[in-house]
Residue frames as qw, qx, qy, qz and C-alpha x, y, z in Angstrom:
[[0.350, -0.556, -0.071, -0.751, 93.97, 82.87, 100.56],
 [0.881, -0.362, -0.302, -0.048, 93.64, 80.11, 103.12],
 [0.648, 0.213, -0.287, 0.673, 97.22, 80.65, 104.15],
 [0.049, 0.441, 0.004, 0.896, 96.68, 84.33, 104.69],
 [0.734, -0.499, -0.150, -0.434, 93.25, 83.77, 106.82],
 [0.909, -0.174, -0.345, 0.154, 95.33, 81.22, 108.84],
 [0.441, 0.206, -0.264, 0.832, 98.37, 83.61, 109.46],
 [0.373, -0.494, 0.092, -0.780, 95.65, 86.61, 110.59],
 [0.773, -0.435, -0.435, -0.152, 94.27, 83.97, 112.62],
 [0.680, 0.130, -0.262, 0.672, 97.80, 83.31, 114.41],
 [0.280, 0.310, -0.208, 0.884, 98.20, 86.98, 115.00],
 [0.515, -0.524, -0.107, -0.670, 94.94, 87.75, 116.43],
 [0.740, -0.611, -0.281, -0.016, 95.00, 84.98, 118.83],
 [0.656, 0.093, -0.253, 0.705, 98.99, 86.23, 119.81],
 [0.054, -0.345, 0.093, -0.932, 98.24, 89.90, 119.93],
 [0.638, -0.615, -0.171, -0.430, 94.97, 88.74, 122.42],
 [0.822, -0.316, -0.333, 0.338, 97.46, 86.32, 124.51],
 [0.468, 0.226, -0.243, 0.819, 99.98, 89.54, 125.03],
 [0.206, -0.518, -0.114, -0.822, 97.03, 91.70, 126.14],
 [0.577, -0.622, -0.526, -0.052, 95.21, 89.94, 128.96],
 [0.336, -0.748, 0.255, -0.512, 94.51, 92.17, 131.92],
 [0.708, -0.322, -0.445, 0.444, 96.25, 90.92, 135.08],
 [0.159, -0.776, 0.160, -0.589, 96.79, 92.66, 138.33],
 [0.564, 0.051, -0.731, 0.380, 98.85, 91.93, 141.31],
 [0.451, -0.705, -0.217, -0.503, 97.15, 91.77, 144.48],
 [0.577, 0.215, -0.570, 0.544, 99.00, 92.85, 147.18],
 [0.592, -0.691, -0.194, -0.367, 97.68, 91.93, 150.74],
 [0.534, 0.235, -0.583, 0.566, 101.05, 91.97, 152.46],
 [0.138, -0.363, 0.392, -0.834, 99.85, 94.54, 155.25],
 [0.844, -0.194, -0.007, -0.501, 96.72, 92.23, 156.16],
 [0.876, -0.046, -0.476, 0.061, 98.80, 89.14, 156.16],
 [0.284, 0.387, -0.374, 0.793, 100.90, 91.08, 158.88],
 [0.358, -0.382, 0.269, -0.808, 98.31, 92.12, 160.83],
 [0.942, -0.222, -0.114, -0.225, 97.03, 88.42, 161.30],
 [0.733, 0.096, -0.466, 0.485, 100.17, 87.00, 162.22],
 [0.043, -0.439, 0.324, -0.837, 99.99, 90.00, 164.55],
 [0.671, -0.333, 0.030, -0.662, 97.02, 89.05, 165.89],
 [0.886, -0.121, -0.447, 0.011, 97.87, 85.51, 165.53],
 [0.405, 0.223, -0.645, 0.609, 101.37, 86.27, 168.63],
 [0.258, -0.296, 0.266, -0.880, 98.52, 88.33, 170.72],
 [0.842, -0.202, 0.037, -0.499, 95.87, 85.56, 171.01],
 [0.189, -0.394, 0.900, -0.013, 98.84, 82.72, 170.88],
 [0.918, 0.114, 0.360, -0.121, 96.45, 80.10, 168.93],
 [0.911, 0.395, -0.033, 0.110, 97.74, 77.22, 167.10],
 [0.239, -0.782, 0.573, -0.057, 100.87, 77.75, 169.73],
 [0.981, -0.077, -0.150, 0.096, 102.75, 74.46, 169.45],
 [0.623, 0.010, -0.507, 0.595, 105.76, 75.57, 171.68],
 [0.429, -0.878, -0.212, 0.027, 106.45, 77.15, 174.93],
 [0.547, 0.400, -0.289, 0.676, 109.90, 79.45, 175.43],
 [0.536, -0.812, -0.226, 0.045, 110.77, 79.78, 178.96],
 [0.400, 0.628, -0.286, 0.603, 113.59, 82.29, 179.45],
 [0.126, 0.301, -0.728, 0.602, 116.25, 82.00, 182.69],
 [0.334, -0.435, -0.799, 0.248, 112.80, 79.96, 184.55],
 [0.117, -0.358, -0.237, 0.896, 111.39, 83.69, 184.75],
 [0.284, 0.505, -0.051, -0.814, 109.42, 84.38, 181.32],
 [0.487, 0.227, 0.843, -0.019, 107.33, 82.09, 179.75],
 [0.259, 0.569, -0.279, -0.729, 106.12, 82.74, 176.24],
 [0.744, 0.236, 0.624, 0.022, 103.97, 80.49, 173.75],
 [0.382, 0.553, -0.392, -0.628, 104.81, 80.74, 170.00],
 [0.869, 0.430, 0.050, -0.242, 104.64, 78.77, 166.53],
 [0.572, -0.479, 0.423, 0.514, 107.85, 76.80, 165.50],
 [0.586, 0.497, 0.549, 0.328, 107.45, 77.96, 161.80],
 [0.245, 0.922, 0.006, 0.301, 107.49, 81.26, 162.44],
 [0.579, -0.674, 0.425, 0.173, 110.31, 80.90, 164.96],
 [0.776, 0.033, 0.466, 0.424, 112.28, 78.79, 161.92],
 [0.481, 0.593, 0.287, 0.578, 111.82, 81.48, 159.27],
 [0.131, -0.983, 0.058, -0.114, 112.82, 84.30, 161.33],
 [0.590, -0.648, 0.482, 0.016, 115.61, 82.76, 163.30],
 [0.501, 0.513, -0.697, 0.023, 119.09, 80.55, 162.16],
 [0.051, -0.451, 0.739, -0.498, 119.12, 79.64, 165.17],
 [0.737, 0.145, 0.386, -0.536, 115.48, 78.14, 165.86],
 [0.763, 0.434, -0.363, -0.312, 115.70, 76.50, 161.89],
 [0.456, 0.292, -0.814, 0.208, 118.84, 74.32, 163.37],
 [0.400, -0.093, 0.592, -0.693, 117.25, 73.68, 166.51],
 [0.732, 0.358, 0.090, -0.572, 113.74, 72.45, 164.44],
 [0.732, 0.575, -0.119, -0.345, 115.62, 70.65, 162.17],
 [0.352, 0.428, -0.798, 0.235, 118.41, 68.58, 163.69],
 [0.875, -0.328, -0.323, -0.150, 117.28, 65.45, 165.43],
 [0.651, 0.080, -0.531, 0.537, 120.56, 65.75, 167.76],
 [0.219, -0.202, 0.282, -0.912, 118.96, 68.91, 169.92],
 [0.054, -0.525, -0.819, 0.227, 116.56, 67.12, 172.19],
 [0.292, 0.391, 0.311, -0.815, 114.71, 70.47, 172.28],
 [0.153, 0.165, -0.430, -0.874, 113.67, 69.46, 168.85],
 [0.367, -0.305, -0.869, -0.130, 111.16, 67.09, 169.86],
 [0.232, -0.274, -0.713, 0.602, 110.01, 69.32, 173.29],
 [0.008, -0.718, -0.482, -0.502, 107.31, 71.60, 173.42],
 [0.351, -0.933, 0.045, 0.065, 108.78, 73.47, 176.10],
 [0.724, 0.357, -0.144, 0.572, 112.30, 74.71, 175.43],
 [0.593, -0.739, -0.098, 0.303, 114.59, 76.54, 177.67],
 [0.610, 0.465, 0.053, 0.640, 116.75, 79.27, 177.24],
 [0.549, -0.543, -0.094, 0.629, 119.43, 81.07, 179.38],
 [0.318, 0.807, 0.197, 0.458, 119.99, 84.91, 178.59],
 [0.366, -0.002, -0.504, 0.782, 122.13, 87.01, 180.19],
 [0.075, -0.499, -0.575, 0.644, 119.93, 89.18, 182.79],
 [0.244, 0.532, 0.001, -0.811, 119.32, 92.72, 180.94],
 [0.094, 0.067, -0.714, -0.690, 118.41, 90.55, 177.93],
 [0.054, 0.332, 0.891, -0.305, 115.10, 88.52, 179.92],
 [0.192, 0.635, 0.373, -0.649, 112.79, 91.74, 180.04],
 [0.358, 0.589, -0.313, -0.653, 113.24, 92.63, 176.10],
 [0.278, 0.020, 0.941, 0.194, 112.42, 88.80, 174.75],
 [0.341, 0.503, 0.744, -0.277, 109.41, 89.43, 174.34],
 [0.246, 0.833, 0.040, -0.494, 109.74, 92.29, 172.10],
 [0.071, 0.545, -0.663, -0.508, 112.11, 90.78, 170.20],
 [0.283, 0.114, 0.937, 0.170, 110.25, 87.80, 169.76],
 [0.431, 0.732, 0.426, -0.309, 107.11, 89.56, 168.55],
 [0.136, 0.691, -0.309, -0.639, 109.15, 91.10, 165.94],
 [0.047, -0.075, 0.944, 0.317, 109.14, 87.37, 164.16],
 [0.144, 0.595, 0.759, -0.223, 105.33, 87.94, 163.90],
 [0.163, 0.882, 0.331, -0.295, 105.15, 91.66, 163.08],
 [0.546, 0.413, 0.145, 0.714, 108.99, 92.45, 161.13],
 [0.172, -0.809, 0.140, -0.545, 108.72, 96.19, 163.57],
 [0.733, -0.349, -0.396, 0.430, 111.12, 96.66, 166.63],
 [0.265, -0.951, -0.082, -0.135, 111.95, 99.45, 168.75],
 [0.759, -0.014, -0.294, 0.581, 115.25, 100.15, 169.35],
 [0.141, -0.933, 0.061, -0.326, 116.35, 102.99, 171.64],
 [0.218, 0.425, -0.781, 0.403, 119.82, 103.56, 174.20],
 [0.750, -0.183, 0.365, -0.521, 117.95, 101.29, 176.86],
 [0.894, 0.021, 0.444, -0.056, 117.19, 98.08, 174.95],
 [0.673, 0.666, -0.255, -0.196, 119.53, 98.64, 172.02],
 [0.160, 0.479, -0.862, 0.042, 122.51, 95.91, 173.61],
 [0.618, -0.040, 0.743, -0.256, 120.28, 93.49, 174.76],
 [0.822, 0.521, 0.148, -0.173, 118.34, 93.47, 171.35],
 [0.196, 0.676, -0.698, -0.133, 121.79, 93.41, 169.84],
 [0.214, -0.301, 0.926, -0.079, 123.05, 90.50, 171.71],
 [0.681, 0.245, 0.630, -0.283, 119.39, 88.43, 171.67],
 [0.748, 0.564, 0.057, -0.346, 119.77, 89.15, 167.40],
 [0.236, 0.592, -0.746, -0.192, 123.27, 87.86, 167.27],
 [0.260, -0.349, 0.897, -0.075, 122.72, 85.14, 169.04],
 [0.640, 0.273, 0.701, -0.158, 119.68, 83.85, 167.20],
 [0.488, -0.088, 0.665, 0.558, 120.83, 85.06, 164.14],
 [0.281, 0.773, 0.568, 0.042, 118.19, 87.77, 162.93],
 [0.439, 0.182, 0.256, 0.842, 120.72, 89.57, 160.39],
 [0.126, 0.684, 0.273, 0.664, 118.43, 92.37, 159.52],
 [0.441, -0.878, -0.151, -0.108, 117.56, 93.47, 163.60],
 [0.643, -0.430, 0.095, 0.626, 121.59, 92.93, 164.72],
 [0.491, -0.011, 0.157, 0.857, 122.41, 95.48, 161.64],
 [0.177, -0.805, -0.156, -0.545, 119.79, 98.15, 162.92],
 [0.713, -0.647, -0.122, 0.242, 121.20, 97.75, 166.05],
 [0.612, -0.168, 0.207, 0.745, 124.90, 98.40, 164.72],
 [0.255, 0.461, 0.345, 0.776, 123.52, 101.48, 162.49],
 [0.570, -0.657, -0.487, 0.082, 121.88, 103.13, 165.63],
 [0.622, -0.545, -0.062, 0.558, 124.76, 102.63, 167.89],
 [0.606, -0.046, 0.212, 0.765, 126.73, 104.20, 165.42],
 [0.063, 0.693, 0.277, 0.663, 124.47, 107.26, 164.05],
 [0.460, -0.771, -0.294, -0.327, 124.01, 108.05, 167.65],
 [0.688, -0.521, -0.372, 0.341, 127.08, 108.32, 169.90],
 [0.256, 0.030, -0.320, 0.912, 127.79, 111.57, 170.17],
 [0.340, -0.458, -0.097, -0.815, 123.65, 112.44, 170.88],
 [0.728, -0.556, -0.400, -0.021, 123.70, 111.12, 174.50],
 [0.549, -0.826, 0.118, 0.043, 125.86, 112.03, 177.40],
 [0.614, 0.420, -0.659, -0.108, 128.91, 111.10, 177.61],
 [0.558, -0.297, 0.643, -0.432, 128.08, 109.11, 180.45],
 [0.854, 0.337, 0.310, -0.247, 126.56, 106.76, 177.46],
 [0.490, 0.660, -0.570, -0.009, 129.51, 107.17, 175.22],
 [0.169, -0.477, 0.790, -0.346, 131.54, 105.18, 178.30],
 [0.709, 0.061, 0.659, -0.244, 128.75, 102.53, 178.97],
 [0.831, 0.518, 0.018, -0.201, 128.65, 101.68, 175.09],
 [0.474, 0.617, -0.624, 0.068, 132.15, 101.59, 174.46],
 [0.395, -0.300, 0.839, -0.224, 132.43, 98.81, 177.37],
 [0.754, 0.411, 0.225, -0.460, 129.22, 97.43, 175.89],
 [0.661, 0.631, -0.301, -0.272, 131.10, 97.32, 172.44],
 [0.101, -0.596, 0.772, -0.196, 134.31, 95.88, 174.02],
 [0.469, -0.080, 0.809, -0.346, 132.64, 93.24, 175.69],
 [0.812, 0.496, 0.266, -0.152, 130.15, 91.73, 172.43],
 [0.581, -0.199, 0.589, 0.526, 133.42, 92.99, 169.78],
 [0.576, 0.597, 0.443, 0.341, 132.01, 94.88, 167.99],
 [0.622, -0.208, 0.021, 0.754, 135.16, 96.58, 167.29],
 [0.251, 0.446, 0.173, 0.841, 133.67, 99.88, 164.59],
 [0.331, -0.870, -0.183, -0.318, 131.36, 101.46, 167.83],
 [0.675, -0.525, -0.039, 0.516, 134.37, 100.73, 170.82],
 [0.429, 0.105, 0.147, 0.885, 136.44, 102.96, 168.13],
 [0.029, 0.676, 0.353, 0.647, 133.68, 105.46, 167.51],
 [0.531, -0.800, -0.270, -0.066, 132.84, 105.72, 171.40],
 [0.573, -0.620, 0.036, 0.534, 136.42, 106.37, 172.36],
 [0.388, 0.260, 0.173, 0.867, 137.01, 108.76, 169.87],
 [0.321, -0.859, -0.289, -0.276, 133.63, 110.78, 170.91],
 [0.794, -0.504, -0.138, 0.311, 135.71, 110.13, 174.68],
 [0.596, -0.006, 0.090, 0.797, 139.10, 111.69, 173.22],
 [0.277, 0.297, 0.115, 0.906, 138.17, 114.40, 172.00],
 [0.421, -0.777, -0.027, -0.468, 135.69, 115.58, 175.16],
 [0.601, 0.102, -0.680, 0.408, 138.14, 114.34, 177.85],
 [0.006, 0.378, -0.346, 0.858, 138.00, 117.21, 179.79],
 [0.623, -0.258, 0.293, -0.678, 134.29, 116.54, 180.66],
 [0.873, -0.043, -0.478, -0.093, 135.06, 112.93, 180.94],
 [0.661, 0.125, -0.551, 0.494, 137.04, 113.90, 183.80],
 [0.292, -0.223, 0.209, -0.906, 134.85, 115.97, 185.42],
 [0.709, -0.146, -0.487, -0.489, 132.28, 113.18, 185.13],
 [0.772, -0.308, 0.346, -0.434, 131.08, 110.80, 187.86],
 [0.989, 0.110, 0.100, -0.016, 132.42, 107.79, 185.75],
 [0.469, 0.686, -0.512, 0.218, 136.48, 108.90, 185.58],
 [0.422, -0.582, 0.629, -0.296, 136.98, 107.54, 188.98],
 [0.859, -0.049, 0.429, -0.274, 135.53, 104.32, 187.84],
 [0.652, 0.671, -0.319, -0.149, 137.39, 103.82, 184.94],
 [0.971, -0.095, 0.035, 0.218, 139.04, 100.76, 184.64],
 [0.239, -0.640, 0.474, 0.556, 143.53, 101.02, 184.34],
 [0.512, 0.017, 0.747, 0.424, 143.46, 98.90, 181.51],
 [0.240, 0.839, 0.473, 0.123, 140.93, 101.43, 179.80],
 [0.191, -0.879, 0.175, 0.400, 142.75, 104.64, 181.29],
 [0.490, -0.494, 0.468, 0.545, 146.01, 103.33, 180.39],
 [0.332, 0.387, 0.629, 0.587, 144.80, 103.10, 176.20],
 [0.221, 0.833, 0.453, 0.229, 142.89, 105.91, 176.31],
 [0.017, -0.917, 0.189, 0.351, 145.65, 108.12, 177.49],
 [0.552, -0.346, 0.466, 0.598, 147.80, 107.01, 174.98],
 [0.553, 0.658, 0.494, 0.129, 145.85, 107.93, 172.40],
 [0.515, 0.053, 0.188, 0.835, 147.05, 110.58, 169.88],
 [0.178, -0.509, -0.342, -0.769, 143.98, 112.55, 169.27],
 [0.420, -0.658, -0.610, 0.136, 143.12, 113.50, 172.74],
 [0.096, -0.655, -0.385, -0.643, 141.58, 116.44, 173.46],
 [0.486, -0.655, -0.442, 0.375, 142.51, 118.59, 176.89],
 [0.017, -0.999, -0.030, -0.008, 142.81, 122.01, 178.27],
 [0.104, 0.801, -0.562, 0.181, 146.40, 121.25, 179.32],
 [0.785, 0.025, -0.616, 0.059, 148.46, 118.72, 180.07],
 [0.052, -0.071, 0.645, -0.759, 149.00, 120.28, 183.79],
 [0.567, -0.060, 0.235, -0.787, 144.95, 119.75, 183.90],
 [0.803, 0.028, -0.541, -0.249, 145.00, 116.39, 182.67],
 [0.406, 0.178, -0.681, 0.583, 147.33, 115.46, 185.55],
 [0.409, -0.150, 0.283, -0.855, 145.12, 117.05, 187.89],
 [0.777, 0.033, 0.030, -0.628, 142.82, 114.64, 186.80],
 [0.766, 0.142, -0.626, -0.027, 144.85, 111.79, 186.46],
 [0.064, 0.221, -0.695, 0.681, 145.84, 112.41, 190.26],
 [0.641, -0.111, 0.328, -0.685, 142.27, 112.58, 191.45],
 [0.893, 0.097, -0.308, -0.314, 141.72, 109.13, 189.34],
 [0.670, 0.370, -0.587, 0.263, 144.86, 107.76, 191.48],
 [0.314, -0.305, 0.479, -0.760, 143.56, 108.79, 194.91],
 [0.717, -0.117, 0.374, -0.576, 140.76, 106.36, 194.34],
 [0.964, 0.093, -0.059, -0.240, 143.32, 103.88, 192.62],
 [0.441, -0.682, 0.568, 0.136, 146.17, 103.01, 194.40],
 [0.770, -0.062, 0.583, 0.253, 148.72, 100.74, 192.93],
 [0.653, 0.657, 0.371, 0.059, 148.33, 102.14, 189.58],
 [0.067, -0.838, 0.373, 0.392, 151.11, 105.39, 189.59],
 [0.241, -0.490, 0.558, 0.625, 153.79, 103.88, 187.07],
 [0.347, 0.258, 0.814, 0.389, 151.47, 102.89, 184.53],
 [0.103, 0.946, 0.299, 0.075, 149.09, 105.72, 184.09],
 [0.110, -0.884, 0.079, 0.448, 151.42, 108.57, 184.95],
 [0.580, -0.007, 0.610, 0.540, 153.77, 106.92, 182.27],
 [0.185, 0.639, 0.562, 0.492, 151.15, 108.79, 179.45],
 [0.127, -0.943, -0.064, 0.302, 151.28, 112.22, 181.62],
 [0.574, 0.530, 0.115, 0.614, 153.32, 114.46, 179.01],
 [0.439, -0.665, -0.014, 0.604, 155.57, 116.67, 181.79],
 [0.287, -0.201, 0.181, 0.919, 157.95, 118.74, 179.24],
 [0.097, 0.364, 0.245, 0.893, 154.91, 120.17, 178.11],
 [0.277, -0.832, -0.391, 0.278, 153.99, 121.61, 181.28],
 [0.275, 0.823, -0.039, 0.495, 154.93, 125.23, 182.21],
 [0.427, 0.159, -0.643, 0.616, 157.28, 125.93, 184.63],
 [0.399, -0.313, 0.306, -0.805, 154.34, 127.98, 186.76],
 [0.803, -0.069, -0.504, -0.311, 152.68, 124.49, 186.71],
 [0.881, -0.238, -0.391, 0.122, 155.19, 122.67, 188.92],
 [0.110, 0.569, -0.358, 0.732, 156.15, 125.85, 190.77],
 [0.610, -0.535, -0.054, -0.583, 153.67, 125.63, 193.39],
 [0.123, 0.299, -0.865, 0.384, 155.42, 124.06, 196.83],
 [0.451, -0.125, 0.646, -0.603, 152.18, 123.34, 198.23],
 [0.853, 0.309, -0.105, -0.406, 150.19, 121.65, 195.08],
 [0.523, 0.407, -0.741, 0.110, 153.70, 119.47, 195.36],
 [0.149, -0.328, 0.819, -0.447, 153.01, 118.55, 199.09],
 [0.652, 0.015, 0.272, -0.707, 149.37, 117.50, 198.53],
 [0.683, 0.278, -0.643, -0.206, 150.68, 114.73, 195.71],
 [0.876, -0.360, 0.152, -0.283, 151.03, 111.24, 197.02],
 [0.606, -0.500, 0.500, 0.363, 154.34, 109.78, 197.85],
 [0.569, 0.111, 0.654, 0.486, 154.54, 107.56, 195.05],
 [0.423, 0.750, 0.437, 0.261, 153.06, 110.77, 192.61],
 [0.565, -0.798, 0.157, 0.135, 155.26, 112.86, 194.52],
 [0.681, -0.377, 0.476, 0.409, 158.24, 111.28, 193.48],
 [0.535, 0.533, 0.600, 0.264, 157.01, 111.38, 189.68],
 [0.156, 0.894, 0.307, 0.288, 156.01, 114.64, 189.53],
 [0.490, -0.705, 0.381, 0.343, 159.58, 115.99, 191.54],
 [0.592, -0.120, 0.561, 0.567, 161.90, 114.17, 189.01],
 [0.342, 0.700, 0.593, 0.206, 159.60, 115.32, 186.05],
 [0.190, -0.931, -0.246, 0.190, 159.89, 118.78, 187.26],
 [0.562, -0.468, 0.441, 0.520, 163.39, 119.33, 186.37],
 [0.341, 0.261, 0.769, 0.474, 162.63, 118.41, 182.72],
 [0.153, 0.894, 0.410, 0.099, 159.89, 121.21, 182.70],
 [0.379, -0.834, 0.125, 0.382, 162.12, 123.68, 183.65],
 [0.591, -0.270, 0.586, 0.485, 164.60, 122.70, 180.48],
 [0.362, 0.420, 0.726, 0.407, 162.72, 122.49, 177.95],
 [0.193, 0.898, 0.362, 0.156, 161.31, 126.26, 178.68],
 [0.344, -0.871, 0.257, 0.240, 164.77, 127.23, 179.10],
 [0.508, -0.298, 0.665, 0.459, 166.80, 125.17, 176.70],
 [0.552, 0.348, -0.346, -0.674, 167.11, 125.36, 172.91],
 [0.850, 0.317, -0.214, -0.364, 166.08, 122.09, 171.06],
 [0.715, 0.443, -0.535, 0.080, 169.37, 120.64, 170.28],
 [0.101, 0.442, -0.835, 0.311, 170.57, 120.63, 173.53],
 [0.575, -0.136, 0.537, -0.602, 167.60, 118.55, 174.79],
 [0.978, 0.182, -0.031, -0.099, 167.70, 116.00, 172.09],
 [0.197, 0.661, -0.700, 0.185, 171.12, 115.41, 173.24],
 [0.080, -0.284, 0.847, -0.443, 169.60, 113.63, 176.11],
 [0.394, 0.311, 0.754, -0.425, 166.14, 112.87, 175.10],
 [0.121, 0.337, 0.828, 0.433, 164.26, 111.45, 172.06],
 [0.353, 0.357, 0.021, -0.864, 162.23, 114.93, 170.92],
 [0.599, 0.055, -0.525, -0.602, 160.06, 113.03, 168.46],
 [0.202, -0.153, -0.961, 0.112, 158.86, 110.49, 171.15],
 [0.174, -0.569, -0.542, -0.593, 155.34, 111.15, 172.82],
 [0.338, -0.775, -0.394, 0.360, 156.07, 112.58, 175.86],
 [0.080, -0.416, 0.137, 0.895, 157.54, 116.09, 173.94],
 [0.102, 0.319, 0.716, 0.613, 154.77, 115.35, 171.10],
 [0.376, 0.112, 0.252, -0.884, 151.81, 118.57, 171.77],
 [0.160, 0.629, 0.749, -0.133, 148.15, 117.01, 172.31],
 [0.076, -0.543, -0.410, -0.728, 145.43, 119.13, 170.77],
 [0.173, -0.372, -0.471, 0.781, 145.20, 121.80, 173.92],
 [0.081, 0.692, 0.560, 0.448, 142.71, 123.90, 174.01],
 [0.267, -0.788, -0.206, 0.515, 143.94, 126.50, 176.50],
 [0.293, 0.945, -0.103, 0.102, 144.57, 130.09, 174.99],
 [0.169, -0.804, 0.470, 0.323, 148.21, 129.49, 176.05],
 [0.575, -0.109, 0.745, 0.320, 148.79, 126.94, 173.63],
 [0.372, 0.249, 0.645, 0.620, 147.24, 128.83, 170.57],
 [0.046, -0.368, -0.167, 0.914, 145.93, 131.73, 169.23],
 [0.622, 0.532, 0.568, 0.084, 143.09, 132.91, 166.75],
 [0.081, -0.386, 0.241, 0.887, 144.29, 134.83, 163.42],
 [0.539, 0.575, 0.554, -0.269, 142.23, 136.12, 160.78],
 [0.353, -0.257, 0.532, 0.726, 143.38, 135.91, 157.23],
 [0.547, 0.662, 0.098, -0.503, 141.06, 138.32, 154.43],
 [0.667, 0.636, -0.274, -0.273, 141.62, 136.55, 150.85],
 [0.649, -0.410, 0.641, -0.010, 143.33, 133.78, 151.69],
 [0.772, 0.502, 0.378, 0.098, 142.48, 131.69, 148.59],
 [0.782, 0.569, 0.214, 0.139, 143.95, 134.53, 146.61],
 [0.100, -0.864, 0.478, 0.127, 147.06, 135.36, 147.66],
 [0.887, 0.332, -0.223, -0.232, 150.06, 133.75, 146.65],
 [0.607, 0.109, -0.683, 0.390, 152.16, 133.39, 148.76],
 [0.592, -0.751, -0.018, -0.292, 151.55, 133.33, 152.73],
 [0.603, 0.200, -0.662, 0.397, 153.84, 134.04, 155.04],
 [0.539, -0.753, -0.217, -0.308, 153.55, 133.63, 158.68],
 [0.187, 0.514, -0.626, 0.555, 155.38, 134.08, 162.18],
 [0.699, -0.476, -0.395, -0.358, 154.93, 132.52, 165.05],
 [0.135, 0.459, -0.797, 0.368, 157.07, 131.76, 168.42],
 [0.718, -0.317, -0.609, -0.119, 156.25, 128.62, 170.47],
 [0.530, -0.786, 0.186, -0.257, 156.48, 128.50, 174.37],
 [0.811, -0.368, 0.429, 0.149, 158.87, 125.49, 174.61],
 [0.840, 0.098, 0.251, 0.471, 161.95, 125.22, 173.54],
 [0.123, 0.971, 0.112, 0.169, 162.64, 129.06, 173.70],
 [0.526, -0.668, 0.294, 0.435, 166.54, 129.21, 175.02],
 [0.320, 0.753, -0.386, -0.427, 168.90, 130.58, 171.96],
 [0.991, 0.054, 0.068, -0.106, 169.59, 127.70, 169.56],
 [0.779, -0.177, 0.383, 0.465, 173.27, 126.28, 168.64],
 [0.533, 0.307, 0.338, 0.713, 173.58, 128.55, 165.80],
 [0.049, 0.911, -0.028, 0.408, 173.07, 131.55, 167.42],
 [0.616, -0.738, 0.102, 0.256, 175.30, 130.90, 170.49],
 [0.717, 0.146, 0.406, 0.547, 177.84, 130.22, 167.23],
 [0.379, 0.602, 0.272, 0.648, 177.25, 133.23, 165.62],
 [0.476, -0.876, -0.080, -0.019, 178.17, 135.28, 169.00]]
């Protein structure tokens, strides 16, 4: 019986130890708001960060260490004289100066604005000090957001991207680019366009123009206000698929400049063939599967048509016709079968 009384004992005090009340008391949002408070009144500062001799700024080096990689090695390597200084210097490039502050308050408060304005400085200021979580809201931004700005902004990001490397927005921004060309050449920023930019972005494959007689147009006006450039840029101007009315015009041929002039003369010849010759006899003399006879995605009505097709899905077989503009002279096996 003693046994028994002992065991119940046992269980009773177990089955109380499993029960006790506990509750977790979570004052994150208060401990936030003092550390807020604490960047706004700047007590118990024990450094000073003075950015490009222009912006002066007191913080705590604790919370600077646990935000920052960059600050922690800094703090914590006796070979950085700054770790011993209570003023520390630090060189930013220009547009970065004005948006320190904000980023630095974010090690106090974990909240940052980002917007198309401050969203490469904060970039750059979180690579370089190493505050993982703000550099990959920056990079999720850039990317949800270039095609909802101009495309004046597409252009300034994709330099932007270029220049820092970060290689998935430079791709997103010049695809945005490709496939509005048209009004990228209408724009205020085609003149400015670097050659070394032009020259990749007309080679692309997926660009997007009314015609390739209107791209020219536009690649001429960019060559008025950059000399020197004709055999590299015009190089990516796809002639055989102009139309012969294109490079009819004697006077649109005097206005060219010498050295485009010459191009667009020799070129001219080659338009004329191709809407006048079959196929075979023009890959006699010229590589038809290279990318100046490959068709760009045109969007004039002479380069395609719309058709509407009821029950697609459930038919079973579809056939279609179609006739193309180039390459319309009788082919080798009909002159044969004449």
């Amino acid at each position: 019986c003693n046994v028994l009384t002992w065991l119940l004992l046992v269980f009773l005090v177990q089955e109380m130890d499993t029960k006790m009340p506990s509750e977790t008391l979570d004052n994150h949002q208060e401990i936030m708001e003092e550390l807020c408070q604490l960047f706004n009144s700047e007590d118990f500062c024990d450094v000073q960060l003075v950015i490009n001799e222009k912006v002066f700024l007191k913080a705590h080096r604790v919370i600077l260490a646990i935000g920052s990689d960059f600050f922690r090695n800094m703090f914590s390597n006796d070979s950085w004289q700054e770790s011993k200084q209570n003023v520390i210097q630090l060189k930013e490039q220009d547009n970065c100066v004005d948006y320190f502050q904000d980023f630095l308050r974010y090690f106090y408060t974990g909240c940052i604005t980002v917007n198309a304005e401050n969203l490469f400085p904060i970039y750059m200021l979180s690579d370089k000090y190493g505050v993982l979580a703000v550099k990959q809201g920056c990079e999720k931004f850039a990317l949800k957001n270039v095609t909802n700005g101009p495309i004046s902004q597409a252009i300034a990001w994709c330099q932007q991207a270029a220049y820092m490397n970060f290689k998935e927005l430079e791709e997103a921004c010049n695809k945005f680019i490709a496939l509005n060309m048209m009004a990228v050449a209408k724009s205020p920023e085609w003149l400015s366009l670097e050659p070394e930019y032009l020259d990749s972005l007309l080679s692309r494959p997926d660009l997007v123009v009314e015609s390739e007689f209107e791209l020219f147009r536009a690649v001429k006006r960019w060559l008025s206000q950059n000399k020197g450039h004709a055999d590299e840029i015009l190089k990516h101007v796809r002639f055989p698929l102009m139309a012969p009315e294109d490079v009819y015009d004697p006077g649109f041929l005097d206005s060219l400049p010498e050295k485009v002039k010459e191009t667009f003369s020799s070129q001219s010849v080659l338009v004329y063939q191709v809407n006048s010759l079959p196929i075979e006899t023009i890959s006699l003399f010229h590589d038809v599967l290279s990318p100046p006879f490959s068709m760009r995605l045109y969007t004039s009505p002479n380069f395609g048509c719309s058709r509407k097709m009821n029950n697609f899905s459930c038919s079973s077989s579809v056939s279609i016709e179609f006739s193309t503009r180039l390459f319309q002279g009788p082919s080798k096996n009909d002159i044969m079968k004449k």
